[in-house]
C-alpha angles and dihedrals in degrees: 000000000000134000101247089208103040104012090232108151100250090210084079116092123249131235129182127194087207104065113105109254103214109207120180127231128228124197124230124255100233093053082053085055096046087043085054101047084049101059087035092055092042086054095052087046093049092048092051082055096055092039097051087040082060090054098053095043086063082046095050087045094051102048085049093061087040083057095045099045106255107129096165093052091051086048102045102032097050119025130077132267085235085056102049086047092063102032124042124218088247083063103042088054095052080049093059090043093055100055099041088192099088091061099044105030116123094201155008136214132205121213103161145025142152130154106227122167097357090300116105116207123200122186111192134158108238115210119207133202104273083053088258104156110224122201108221127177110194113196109193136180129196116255112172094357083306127109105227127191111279106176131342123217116189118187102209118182093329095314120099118223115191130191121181163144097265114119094141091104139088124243133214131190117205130144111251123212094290089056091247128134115276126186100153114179122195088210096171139024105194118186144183160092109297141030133226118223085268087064090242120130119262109208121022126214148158092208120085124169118213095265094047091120124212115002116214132196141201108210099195123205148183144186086031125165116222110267096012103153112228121191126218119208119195112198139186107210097190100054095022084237110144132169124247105280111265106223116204136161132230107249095219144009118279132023128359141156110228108202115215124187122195118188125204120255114250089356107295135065120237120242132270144027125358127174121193112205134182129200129189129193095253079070087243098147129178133158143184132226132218143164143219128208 
């Protein structure tokens, strides 16, 4: 059969240049990879969020039954069961009333915040009334699905007062050279690379690789006298190399963080095991460990 206007046979098939060719595209697989790690990477930001927002939610609770009076709920409610164990409600109300600012405080900023290790830790400047800016570092734990206060520093006109959930070390009562009481605890070693505008360190660690820099160290302690010397011994295990001892001395009575840096010879640190220890006269002695690889 035969075309009447062109006399093509029609039996033939027929092909046409301007018919639309659909192709499908396929994505690579390394874009499906980098698609993957990104959503992956949004989900675990958006889960720090929700998890730091968490932690300043029991802060913000806390403070609220400090301003209305209700120290025990404010005990009870919203501190941890390793806290109360060290610090009695008794304690933790002197505390308050010593620092006047968690009762009559308008607002509270948070500067920093990160969950590391199961411990949240929160850094805010807390405003009082009178428009006096606090500095306040909150440490809190998860007990029943809930963070919990763990520990509470406060930086108060240049001295640092702690009060916290750490029993786990010894204490010694001895008279220092004043003749006064002294039953000094070294109750944290902290280290790591890099500091907070606290001057605490940010994120804590025992692993240091040979170009980590300066490593600094907050030497916490508590029950201190005022002027009581306390002495800091760096140590390399592995070649049984160690600096001169650095002697300092606590500013007040009570509690205090004293913040160390040691730098690396010649740029890098050898390799190996270190151990920082501190003394103090009344023979309390406790030391860290860490490693570089």
């Amino acid at each position: 059969m035969y075309c009447k206007h062109c006399g093509k046979d029609t039996e033939e098939p027929v092909t046409s240049t301007d018919l639309p060719v659909e192709t499908k595209k396929t994505m690579p697989l390394w874009f499906k990879s980098l698609l993957g790690l990104v959503a992956l990477t949004i989900s675990a930001l958006l889960l720090n969020t929700f998890l730091a927002e968490d932690l300043t939610d029991t802060v913000k609770s806390q403070l609220k039954a400090i301003r209305q009076g209700d120290v025990a709920e404010a005990y009870y409610a919203f501190s941890a069961r390793k806290f109360q164990e060290a610090t009695s409600l008794e304690a933790f109300n002197e505390f308050i009333k010593k620092h006047p600012a968690f009762s009559e405080n308008k607002s509270i900023q948070f500067k920093e915040r990160n969950v590391n290790n199961d411990v949240g830790t929160l850094e805010s400047v807390m405003i009082t009334n009178h428009d006096k800016k606090m500095l306040v570092e909150y440490k809190l734990i998860k007990e029943s699905d809930k963070w919990k206060i763990l520990s509470i520093r406060l930086e108060d006109t240049g001295k640092s007062s702690v009060i916290e959930g750490d029993n786990t070390h010894k204490q010694v009562a001895k008279l220092d050279q004043s003749g006064q009481i002294n039953s000094l605890k070294f109750s944290q070693f902290v280290l790591g690379n890099s500091l907070s505008p606290l001057g605490l360190v940010k994120i804590p660690t025992h692993r240091f690789k040979a170009d980590s820099g300066d490593i600094y160290l907050n030497l916490y302690v508590t029950d201190a006298v005022a002027g009581s010397p306390i002495q800091v011994f760096f140590e390399h295990l592995d070649s049984h190399s160690a600096l001169k001892p650095v002697t300092t001395r606590t500013a007040s009575d009570g509690e205090a963080i004293l913040s160390f840096v040691f730098s690396p010879p010649k740029g890098s640190w050898p390799n190996g095991n270190y151990r920082i220890k501190a003394s103090s006269t009344n023979e309390v002695k406790e030391s860290v460990e860490f490693k570089v690889d």
